[in-house]
C-alpha positions as CSV (number, residue, x, y, z in Angstrom):
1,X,47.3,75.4,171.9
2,X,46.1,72.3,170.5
3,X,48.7,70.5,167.6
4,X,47.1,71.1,164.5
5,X,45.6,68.0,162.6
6,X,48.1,65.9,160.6
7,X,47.2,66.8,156.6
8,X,47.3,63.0,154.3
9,X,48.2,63.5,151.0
10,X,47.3,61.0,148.9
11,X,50.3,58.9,146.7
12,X,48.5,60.1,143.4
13,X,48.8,64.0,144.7
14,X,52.3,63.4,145.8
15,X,53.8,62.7,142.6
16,X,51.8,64.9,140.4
17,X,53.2,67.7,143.2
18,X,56.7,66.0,142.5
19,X,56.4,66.2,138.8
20,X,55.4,69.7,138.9
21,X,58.7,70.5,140.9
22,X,60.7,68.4,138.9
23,X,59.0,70.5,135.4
24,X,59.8,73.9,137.0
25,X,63.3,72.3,137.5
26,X,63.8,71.3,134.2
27,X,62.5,74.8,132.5
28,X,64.8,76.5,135.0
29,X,67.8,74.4,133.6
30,X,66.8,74.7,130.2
31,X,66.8,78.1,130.3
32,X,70.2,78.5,131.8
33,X,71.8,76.1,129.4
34,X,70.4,78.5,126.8
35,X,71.7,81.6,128.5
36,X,74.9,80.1,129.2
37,X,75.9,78.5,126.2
38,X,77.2,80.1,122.5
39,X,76.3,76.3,120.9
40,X,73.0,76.7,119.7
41,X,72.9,73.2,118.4
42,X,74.5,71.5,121.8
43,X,72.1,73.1,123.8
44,X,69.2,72.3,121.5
45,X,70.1,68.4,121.9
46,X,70.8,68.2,125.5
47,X,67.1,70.2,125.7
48,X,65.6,67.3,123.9
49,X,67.4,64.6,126.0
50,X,65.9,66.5,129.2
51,X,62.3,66.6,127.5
52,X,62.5,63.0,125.9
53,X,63.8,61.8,129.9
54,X,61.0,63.5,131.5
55,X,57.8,62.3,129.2
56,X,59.3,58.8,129.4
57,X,59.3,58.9,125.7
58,X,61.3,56.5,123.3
59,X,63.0,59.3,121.3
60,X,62.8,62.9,120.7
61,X,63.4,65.2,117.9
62,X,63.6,68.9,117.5
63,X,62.9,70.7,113.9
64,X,63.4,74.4,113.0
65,X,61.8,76.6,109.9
66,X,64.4,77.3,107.5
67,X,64.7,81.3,106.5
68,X,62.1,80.4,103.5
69,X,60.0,78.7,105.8
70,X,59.3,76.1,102.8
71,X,61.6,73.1,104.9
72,X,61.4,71.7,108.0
73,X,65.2,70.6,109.1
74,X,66.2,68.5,112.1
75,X,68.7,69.8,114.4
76,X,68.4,67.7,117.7
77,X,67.6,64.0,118.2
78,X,67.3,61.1,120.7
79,X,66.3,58.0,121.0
80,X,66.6,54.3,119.1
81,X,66.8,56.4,115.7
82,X,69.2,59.0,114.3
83,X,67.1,61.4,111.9
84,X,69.6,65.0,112.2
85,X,69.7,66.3,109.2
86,X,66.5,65.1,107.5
87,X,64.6,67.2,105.8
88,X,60.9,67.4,105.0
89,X,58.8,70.1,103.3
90,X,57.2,72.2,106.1
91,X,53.6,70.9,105.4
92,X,54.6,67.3,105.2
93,X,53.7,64.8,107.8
94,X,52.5,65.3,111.6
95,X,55.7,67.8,112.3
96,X,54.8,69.8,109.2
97,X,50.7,70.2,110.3
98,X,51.6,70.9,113.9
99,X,53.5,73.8,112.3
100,X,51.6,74.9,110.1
101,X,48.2,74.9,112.5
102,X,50.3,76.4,115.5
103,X,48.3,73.8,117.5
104,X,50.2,71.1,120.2
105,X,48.7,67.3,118.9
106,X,48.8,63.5,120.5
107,X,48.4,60.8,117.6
108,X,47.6,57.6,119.8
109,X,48.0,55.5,116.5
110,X,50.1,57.0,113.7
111,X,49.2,53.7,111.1
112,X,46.0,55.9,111.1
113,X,46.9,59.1,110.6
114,X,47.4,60.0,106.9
115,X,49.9,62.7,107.4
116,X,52.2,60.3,109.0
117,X,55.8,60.2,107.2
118,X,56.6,56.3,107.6
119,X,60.2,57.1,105.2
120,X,62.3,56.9,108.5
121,X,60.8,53.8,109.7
122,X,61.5,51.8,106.5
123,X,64.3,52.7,106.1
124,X,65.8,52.1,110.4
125,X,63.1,49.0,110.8
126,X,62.0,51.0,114.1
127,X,58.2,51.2,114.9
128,X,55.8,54.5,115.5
129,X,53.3,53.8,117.4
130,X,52.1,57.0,118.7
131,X,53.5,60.6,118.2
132,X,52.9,63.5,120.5
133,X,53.8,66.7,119.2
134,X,53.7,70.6,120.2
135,X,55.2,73.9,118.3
136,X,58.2,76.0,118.4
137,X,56.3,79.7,118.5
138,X,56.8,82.9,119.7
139,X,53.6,84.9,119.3
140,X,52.9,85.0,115.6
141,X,56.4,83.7,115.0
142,X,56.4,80.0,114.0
143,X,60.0,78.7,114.7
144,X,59.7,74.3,114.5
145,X,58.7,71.9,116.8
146,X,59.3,69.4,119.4
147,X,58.2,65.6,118.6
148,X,58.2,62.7,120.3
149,X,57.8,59.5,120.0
150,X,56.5,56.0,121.8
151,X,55.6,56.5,125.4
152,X,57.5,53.9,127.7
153,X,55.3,52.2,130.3
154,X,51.5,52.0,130.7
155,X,49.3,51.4,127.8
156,X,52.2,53.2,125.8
157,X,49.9,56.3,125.3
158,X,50.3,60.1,125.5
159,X,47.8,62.1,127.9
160,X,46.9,65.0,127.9
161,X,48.8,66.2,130.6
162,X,51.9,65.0,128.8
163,X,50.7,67.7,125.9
164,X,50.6,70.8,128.2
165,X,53.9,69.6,129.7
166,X,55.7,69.6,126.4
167,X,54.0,72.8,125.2
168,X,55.4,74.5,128.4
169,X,58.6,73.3,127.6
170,X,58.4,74.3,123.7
171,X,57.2,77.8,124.3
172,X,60.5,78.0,127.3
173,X,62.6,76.6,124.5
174,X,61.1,78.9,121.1
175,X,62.1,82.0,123.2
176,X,65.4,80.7,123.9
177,X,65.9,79.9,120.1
178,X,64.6,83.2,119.0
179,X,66.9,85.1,121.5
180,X,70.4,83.3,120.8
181,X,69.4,84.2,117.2
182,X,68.5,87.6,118.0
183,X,72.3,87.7,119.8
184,X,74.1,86.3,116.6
185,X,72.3,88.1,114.2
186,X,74.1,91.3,116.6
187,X,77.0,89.9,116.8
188,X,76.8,89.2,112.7
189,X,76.2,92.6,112.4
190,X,79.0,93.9,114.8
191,X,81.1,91.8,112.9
192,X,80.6,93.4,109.7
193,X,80.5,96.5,110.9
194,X,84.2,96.2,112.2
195,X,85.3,94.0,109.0
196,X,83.7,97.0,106.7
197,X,85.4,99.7,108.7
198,X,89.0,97.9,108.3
199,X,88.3,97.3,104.9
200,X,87.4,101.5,104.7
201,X,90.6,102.2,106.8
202,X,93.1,99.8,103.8
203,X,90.7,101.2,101.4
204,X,91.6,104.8,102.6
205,X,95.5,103.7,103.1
206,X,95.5,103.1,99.0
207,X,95.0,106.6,98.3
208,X,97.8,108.8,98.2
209,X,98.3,111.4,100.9
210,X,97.5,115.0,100.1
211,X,100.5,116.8,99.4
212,X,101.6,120.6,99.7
213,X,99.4,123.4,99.0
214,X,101.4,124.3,95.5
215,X,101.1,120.5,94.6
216,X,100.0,120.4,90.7
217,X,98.1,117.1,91.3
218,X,95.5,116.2,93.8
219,X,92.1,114.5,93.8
220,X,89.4,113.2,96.9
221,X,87.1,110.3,96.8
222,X,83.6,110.2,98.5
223,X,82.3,106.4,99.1
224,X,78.3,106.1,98.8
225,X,79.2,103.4,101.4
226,X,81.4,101.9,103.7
227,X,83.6,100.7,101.1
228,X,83.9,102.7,97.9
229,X,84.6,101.2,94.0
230,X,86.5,103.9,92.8
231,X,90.1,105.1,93.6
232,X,92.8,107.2,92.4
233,X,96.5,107.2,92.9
234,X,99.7,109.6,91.8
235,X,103.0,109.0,92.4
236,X,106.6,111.3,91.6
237,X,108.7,109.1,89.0
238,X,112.4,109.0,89.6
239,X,113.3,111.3,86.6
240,X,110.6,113.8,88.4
241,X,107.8,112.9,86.2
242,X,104.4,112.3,88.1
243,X,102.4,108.9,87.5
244,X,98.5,108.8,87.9
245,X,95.7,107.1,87.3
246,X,91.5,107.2,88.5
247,X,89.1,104.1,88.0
248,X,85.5,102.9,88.7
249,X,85.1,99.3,89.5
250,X,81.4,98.1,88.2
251,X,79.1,97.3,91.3
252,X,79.2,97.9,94.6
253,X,79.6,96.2,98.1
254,X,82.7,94.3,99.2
255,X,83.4,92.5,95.4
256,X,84.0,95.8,94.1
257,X,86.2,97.1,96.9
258,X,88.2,94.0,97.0
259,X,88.8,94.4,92.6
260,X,90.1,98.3,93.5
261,X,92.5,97.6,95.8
262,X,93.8,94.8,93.4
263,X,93.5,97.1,90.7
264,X,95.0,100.2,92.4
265,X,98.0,97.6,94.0
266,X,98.7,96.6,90.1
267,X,99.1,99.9,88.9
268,X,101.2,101.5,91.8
269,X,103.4,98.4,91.5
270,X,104.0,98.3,88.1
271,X,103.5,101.8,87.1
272,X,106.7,102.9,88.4
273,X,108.4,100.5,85.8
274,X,106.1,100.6,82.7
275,X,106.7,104.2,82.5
276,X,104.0,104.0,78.9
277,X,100.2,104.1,80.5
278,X,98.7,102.7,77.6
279,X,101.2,99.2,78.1
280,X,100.0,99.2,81.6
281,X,96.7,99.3,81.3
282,X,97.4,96.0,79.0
283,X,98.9,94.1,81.5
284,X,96.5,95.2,84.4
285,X,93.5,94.2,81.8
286,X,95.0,91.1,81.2
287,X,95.6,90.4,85.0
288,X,91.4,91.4,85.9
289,X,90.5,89.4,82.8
290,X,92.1,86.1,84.1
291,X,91.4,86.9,88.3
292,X,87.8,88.5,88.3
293,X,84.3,87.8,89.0
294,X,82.5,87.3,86.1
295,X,80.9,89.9,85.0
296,X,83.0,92.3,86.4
297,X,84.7,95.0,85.1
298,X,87.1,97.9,85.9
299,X,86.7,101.9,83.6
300,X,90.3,103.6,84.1
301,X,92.4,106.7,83.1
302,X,96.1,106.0,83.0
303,X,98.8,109.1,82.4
304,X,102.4,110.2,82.8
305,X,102.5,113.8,83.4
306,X,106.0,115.7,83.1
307,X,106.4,119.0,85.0
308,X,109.2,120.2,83.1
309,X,107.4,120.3,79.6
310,X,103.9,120.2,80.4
311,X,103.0,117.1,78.4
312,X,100.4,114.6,79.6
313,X,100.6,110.8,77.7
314,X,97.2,109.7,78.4
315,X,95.4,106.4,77.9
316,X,91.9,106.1,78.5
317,X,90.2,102.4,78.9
318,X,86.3,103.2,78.7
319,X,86.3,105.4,81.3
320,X,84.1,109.0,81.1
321,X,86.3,111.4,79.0
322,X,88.6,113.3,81.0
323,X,88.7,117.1,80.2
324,X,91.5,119.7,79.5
325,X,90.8,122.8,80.2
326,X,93.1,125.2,78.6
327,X,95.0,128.7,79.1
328,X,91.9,130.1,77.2
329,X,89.3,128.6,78.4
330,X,88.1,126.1,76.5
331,X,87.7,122.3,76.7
332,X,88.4,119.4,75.2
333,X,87.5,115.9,75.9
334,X,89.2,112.4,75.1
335,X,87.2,109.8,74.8
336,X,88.2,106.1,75.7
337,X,90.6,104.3,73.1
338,X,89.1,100.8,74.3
339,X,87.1,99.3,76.2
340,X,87.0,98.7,80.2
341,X,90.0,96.4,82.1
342,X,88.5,93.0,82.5
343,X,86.2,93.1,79.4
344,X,88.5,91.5,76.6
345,X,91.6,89.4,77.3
346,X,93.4,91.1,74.0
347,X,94.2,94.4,74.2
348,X,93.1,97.3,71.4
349,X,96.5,97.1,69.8
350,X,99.3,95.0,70.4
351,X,101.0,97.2,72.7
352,X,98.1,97.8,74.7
353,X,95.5,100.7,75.1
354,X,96.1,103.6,72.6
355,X,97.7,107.0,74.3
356,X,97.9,110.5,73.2
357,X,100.3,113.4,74.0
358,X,98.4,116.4,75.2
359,X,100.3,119.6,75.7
360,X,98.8,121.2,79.3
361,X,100.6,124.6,78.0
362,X,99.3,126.5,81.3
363,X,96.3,124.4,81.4
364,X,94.3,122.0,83.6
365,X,93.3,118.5,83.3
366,X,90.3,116.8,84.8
367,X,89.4,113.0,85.8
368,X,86.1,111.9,87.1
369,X,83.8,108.9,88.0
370,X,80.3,108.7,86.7
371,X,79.1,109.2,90.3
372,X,80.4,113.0,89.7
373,X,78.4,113.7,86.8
374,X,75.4,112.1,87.9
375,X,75.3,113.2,91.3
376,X,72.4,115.0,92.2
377,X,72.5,118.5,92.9
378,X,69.4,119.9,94.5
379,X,66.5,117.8,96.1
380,X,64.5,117.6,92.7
381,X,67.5,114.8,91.5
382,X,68.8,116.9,89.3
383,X,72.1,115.5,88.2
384,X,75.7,117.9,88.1
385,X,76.3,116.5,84.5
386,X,79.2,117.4,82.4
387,X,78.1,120.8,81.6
388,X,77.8,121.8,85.3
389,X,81.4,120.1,86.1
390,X,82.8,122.7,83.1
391,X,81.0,125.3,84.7
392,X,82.4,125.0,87.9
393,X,85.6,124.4,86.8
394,X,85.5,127.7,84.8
395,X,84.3,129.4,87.5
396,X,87.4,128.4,90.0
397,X,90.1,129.4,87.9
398,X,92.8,131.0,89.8
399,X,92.0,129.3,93.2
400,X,93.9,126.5,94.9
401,X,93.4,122.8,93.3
402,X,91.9,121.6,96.2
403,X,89.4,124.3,96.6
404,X,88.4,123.9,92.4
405,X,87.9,120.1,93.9
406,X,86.3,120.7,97.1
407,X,83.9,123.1,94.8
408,X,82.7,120.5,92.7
409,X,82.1,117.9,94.9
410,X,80.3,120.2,97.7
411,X,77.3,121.0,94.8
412,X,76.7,117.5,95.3
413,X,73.8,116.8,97.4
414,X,73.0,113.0,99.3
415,X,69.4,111.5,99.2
416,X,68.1,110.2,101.6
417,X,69.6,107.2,101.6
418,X,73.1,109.2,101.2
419,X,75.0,109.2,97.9
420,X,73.7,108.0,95.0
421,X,77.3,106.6,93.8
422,X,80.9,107.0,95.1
423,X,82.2,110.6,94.3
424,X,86.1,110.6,93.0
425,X,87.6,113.5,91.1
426,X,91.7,113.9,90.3
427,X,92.8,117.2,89.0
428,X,96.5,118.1,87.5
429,X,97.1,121.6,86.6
430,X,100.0,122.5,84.5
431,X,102.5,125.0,86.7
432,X,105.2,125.8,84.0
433,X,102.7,128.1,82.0
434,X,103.9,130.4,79.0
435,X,106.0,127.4,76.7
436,X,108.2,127.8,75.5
437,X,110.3,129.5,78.8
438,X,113.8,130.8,78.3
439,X,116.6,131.0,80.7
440,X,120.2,132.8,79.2
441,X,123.1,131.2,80.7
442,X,125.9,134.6,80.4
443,X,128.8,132.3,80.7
444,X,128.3,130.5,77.4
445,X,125.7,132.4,75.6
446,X,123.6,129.2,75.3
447,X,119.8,129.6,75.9
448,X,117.4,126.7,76.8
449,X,114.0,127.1,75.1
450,X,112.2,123.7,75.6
451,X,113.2,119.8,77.0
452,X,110.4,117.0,77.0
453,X,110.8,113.0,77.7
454,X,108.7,111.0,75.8
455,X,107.7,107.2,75.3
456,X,109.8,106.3,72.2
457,X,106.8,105.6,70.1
458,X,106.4,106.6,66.4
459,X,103.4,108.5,67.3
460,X,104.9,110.5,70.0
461,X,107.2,112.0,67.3
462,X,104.5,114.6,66.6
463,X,105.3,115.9,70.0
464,X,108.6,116.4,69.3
465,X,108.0,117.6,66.0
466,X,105.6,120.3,67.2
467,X,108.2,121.3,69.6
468,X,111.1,121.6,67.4
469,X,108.3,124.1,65.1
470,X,107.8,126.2,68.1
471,X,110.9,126.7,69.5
472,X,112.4,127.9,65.8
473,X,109.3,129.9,65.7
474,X,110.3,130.9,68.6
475,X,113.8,132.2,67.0
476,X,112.2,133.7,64.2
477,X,114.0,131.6,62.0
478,X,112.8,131.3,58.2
479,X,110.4,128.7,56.7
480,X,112.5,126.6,54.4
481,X,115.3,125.7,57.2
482,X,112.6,124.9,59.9
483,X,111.3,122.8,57.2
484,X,114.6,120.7,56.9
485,X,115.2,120.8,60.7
486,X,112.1,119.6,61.2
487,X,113.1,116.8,59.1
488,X,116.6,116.2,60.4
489,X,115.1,115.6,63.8
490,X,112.2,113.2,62.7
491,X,114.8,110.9,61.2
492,X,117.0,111.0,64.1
493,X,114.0,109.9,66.1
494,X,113.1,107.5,64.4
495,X,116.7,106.1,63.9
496,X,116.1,105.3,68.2
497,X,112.8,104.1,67.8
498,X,113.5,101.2,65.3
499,X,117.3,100.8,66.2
500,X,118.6,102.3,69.9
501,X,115.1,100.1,71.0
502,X,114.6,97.8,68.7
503,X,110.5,98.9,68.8
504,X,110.2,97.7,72.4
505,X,107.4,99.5,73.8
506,X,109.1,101.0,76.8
507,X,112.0,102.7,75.7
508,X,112.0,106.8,76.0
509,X,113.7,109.8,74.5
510,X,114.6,113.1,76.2
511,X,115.0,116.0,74.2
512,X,116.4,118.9,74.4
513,X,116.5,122.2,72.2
514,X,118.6,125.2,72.7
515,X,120.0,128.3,71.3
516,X,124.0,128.3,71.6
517,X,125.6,131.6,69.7
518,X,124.0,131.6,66.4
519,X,123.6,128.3,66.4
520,X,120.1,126.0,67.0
521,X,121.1,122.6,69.2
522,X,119.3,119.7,69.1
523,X,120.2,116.7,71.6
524,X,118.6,113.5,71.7
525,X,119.2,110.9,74.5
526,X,118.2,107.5,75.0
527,X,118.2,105.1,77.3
528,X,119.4,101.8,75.6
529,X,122.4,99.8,75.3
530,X,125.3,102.4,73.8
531,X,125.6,101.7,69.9
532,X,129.0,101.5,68.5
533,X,129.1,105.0,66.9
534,X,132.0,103.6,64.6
535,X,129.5,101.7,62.7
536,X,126.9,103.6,61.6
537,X,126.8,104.6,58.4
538,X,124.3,105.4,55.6
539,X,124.4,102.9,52.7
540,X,125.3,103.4,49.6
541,X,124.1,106.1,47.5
542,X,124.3,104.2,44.4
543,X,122.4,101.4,46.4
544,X,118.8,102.0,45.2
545,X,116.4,101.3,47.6
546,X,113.7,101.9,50.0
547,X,115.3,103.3,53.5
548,X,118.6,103.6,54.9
549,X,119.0,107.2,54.0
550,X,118.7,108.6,57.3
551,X,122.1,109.3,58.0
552,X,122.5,111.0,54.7
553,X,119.4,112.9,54.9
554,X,120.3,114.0,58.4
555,X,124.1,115.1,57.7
556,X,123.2,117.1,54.4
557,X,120.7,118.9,56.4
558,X,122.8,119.5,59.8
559,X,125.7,121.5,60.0
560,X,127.0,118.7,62.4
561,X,126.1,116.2,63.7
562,X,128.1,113.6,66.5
563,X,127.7,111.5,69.2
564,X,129.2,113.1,72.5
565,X,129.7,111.2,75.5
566,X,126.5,110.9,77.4
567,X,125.8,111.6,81.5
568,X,125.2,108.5,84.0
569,X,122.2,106.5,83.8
570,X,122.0,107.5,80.0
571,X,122.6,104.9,76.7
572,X,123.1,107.7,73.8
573,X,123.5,110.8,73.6
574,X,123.3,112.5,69.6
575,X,123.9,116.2,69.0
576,X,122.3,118.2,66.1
577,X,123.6,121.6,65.4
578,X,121.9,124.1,62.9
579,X,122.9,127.7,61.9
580,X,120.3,130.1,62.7
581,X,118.9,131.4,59.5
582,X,116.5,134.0,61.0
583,X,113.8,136.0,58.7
584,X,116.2,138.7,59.0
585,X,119.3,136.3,57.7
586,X,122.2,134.8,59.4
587,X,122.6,134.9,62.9
């Protein structure tokens, strides 16, 4: 067989066939510096070195949309000037019309071209002669663009074929852009995802743990979110009384789960030294007040509960009223003695938030956030409201506390973009029903009938007022000496309020009321420094003037009265003793 005829190909044909190769090359290498690299912005300049390189142009310069698409921002450059960074409006010069027409240009003499930006050149001294210029798109997508400037060699001018070339490249190089920002906007979102399930998981680790079946507090807390605003904690006191407290942080999203777990860190820290609610609500408003957003703000509930005399000292900083739900059945409501934590620097009072003494006697208390009351509870959006939460509440009694919970919180129904607010409900139900209890002690004849510990405030002497009433009542004794009793034990009282503390806002006095033979026994204790019992001493009765008649009053009343040495841990301990004068006489 014949050799086949040699094929000439012409020097002209050769190079365009090089060039082509060497193109494809280039696109090939783009695309795997794209693939392989995390550095959008590296990868972006070396493109435009490569691209500059092989249309022999002077520089190069690549410019991206910003997320308003109102600015044109450039993130890659090459050649005799250095322009990153600059910004012009995105339908400014020949950059900004190439964008905005989605159409590749070649401007073979910029001097005429009105659109032409001549800022950069004033202010280097370099020269634009001609620009050629092609878009950043991906379908319908505009992205930037590629520009470059000057042709080296030859009569300095673009061609056409240099056009198509660079809109090859451009379109290789808008995909590449638009799929590394695909990948970080995933990986933005991963990332989030994780950060808002950790901040779920401390979130969840703030609560308390659910305790034993026969616990008398308990509560649950449904986030509308990831991350919830509300919270609730409860903690055991070392002299057995229980601490607790609910909130609602205003907002929603990561600022108001970061302010609950400051919030809910405060009170657990410093509730188990403040042992009055309404003080530590003071400090913890002073704390958000100087620490939080603006604008910001935190509704709480703050209480001391004691098991062993069923009293509740509430403080309530303008958060939705808590109910009680008595023995009977009824309710009451407390409203909010001030306004929410990070509102007002000063407290209501000096002290701090107002509190009030609420005998359980057998009954229930009840904290909620909004997001209870307005949940919705059938597809119509018919919120659960107050009334509904009383029903249900009325309807459970008897059951466990954390079915009465579970029941009012499985009512409510999600939308359909879930929750319509976070869902949080505490509930403390009083155990030691049927005050005053008795227990006889055979071996001395003494009977307990009632013991409380209270903050030593002047208004929590009602409390113990009420008390000393209904345990005499209790005895059946007759008006006139409960009267003077009564009396007797106000003034002692009041003696540690102003003296044993001084007024100091934390102090506390237990009391303790018993029948012992025919007599009624009254002890007070405190927990201040031990007084020198050899100096007090009423003044002088011919010494006329307001106060200081205390002691008097309290001796001519009492049939004695002494200071007997107190247990450990314990500052004073007075003892009143009373005969029983029944309605029947003499015990």
């Amino acid at each position: 067989m014949p050799n086949a005829p040699a094929v000439t190909i012409s020097e002209p044909a050769a190079e365009d066939a090089r060039r082509f190769h060497a193109n494809l090359e280039l696109l090939a290498e783009m695309s795997r510096d794209f693939a392989a690299s995390r550095d959008l912005d590296v990868t972006l300049l070396k493109a435009v070195g490569h691209i500059t390189d092989s249309v022999d142009a002077e520089g190069g310069a690549l410019f991206l949309l910003d997320e308003a698409q109102e600015n044109l921002r450039c993130h890659a450059c090459v050649g005799a000037t250095e322009i990153t960074g600059l910004v012009i409006a995105a339908d400014k010069g020949i950059v900004g019309r190439v964008v905005q027409n989605n159409l590749g240009e070649i401007v073979r003499d910029v001097s005429k071209d009105p659109s032409f930006f001549g800022g950069v050149d004033e202010k280097t001294g370099y020269t634009t002669k001609s620009i050629l210029c092609a878009p950043l798109t991906v379908k319908d997508e505009r992205i930037g663009a590629i520009e470059l400037i000057n042709k080296r060699g030859g009569d300095g001018l673009f061609s056409p074929g240099d056009l198509h070339f660079l809109e090859a490249l451009a379109a290789s190089a808008a995909l590449a852009i638009l799929n590394a920002r695909q990948a970080d906007a995933l990986l933005e979102q991963e990332r989030i995802k994780r950060e808002l399930e950790l901040a779920r998981e401390i979130q969840s680790s703030l609560l308390p743990r659910a305790g034993d079946a026969d616990a008398p507090i308990a509560g649950v807390n449904l986030p509308a979110r990831e991350v919830s605003g509300d919270f609730f904690d409860h903690f055991p006191l070392k002299d057995g009384r229980i601490c607790f407290c609910l909130g609602d942080v205003s907002g929603k999203g990561m600022n108001a789960a970061l302010l609950m777990a400051k919030t809910a860190s405060l009170y657990r820290c410093l509730g188990k030294a403040i042992l009055s609610p309404g003080r530590l609500l003071g400090l913890v408003n002073r704390e958000i007040c100087e620490t939080a957003a603006r604008g910001m703000f935190v509704t709480m509930v703050a209480g001391i509960y004691d098991p062993r005399t069923g009293v509740v000292t509430l403080s309530n900083a303008g958060h939705e009223p808590p109910l009680v739900l008595t023995s009977d059945g009824g309710f009451e409501a407390f409203e909010a003695g001030g306004p929410p934590l990070g509102i007002l620097a000063d407290p209501p009072t000096k002290e701090g938030y107002p509190e009030a003494a609420i005998e359980l006697k057998g009954g229930s208390l009840w904290v909620f956030t909004d997001g209870v009351t307005e949940g919705y509870v059938d597809d119509a959006g018919t919120e659960l409201g107050a009334e509904g939460v009383r029903g249900i509440l009325l309807e459970t009694r008897g059951r466990a506390l954390k079915d009465r919970l579970d029941a009012v919180v499985g009512v409510l129904k999600p939308g359909e973009s879930g929750m319509r607010d976070d869902v949080t409900l505490l509930g403390l139900v009083d155990t030691a029903a049927g005050r005053p209890t008795t227990t006889s002690s055979p071996a001395t004849g003494a009977e307990s009938i009632m013991s409380m510990r209270l903050p030593a405030k002047a208004d929590r002497l009602r409390v113990i007022r009420h008390a000393v009433r209904a345990a005499l009542d209790y005895l059946d004794c007759e008006h006139e000496m409960t009267e003077q009793v009564i009396l007797a034990v106000d003034e002692a009282c009041q003696n540690v309020v102003r003296h044993a503390y001084g007024g100091r806002a934390d102090g506390e006095i237990a009391v303790e009321l018993r029948r012992d033979g025919g007599d009624f026994v009254v002890e007070l204790q405190d927990f201040a420094a031990p007084v020198d019992v050899g100096a007090i001493r009423g003044r002088d009765l011919d010494d006329i003037r307001p106060g200081g008649l205390g002691v008097h009053l309290i001796r001519e009343i009492m049939d004695d009265v002494q200071f007997v040495t107190p247990p450990a841990g314990v500052g004073n301990l007075l003892q009143l003793r009373k005969r029983l004068y029944t309605k029947a006489g003499a015990s």
